[in-house]
C-alpha positions as CSV (number, residue, x, y, z in Angstrom):
1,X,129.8,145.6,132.2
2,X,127.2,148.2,133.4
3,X,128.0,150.1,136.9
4,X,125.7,150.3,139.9
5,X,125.8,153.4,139.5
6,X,124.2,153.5,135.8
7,X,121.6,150.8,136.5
8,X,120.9,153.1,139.2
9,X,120.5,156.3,136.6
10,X,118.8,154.0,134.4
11,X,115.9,153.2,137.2
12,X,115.7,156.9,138.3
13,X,115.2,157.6,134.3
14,X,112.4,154.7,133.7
15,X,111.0,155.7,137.1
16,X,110.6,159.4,136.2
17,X,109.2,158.5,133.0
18,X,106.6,156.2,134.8
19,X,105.8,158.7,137.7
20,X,106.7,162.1,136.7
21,X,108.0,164.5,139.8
22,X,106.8,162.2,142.3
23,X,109.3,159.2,141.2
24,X,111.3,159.0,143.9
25,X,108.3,158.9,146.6
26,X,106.3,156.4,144.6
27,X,109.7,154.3,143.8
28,X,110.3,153.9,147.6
29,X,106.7,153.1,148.9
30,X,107.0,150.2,145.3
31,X,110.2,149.2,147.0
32,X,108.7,148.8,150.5
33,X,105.4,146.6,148.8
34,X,108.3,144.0,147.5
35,X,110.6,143.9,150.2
36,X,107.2,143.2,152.3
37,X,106.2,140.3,150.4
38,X,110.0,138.9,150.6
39,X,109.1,138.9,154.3
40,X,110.3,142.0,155.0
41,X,107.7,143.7,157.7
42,X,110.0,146.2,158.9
43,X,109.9,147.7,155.6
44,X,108.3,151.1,155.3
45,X,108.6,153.7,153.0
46,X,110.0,156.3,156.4
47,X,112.7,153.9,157.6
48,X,113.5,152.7,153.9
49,X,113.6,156.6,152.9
50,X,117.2,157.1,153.4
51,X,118.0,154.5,152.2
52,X,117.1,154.7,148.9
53,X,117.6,158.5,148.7
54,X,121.3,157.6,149.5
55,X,122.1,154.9,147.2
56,X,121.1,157.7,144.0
57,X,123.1,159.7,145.6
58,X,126.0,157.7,145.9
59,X,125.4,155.5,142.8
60,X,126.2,152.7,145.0
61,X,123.7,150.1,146.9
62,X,123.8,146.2,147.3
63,X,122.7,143.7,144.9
64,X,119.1,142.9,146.8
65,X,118.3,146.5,146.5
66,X,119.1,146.7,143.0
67,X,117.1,143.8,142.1
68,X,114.4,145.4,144.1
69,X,113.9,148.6,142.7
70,X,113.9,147.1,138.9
71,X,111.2,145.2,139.9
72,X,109.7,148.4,141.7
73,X,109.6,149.9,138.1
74,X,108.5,146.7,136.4
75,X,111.8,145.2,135.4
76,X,113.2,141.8,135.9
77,X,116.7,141.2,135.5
78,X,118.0,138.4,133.5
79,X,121.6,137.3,134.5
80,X,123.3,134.7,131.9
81,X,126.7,133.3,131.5
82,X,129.5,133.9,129.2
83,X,131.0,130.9,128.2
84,X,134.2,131.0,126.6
85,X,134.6,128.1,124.3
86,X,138.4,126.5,123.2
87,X,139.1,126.0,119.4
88,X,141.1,123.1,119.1
C-alpha cells in the first residue's frame, strides 16, 4: 500500500513534468478550478496556498485533497477491492 506521502511525490513529479518550474503555482490555481466546481467558492489559489505548500512538505494531507490534486494533473484514481476467497 502506497503512503500519502509518495502519492504526494508522485503528483509533485507528474506535475513538474507537466509545468516545468512553475508546478507548484499552476498545481494550486488547478486545485482551486476543481474544488470550485465541487462548490467550493471560497477556494482561491491565496487562501488554498498554504495549504498545499504544506501538505508537500509534510507528505501528509486528507483524502479530498489527494483526490483533488490527481485530478489537478489529469489523474483519476481508481479504488477496487481485494477479495480474499476460501478454498474449501
Amino acid at each position: 500500500m502506497k503512503s500519502c506521502k509518495s502519492h504526494l511525490e508522485l503528483i509533485a513529479q507528474l506535475a513538474a513534468e507537466k509545468w516545468g518550474e512553475v508546478w507548484m503555482s499552476e498545481l494550486i490555481r488547478e486545485y482551486c478550478k476543481i474544488s470550485q466546481l465541487n462548490g467550493e467558492d471560497a477556494a482561491t489559489p491565496n487562501n488554498r496556498k498554504g495549504q498545499i505548500k504544506r501538505a508537500f512538505q509534510v507528505g501528509s494531507c486528507t483524502a479530498d485533497t489527494l483526490i483533488i490534486l490527481y485530478y489537478a494533473i489529469g489523474c483519476e484514481l481508481e479504488i477496487s477491492r481485494k477479495q480474499t476467497i476460501a478454498i474449501p
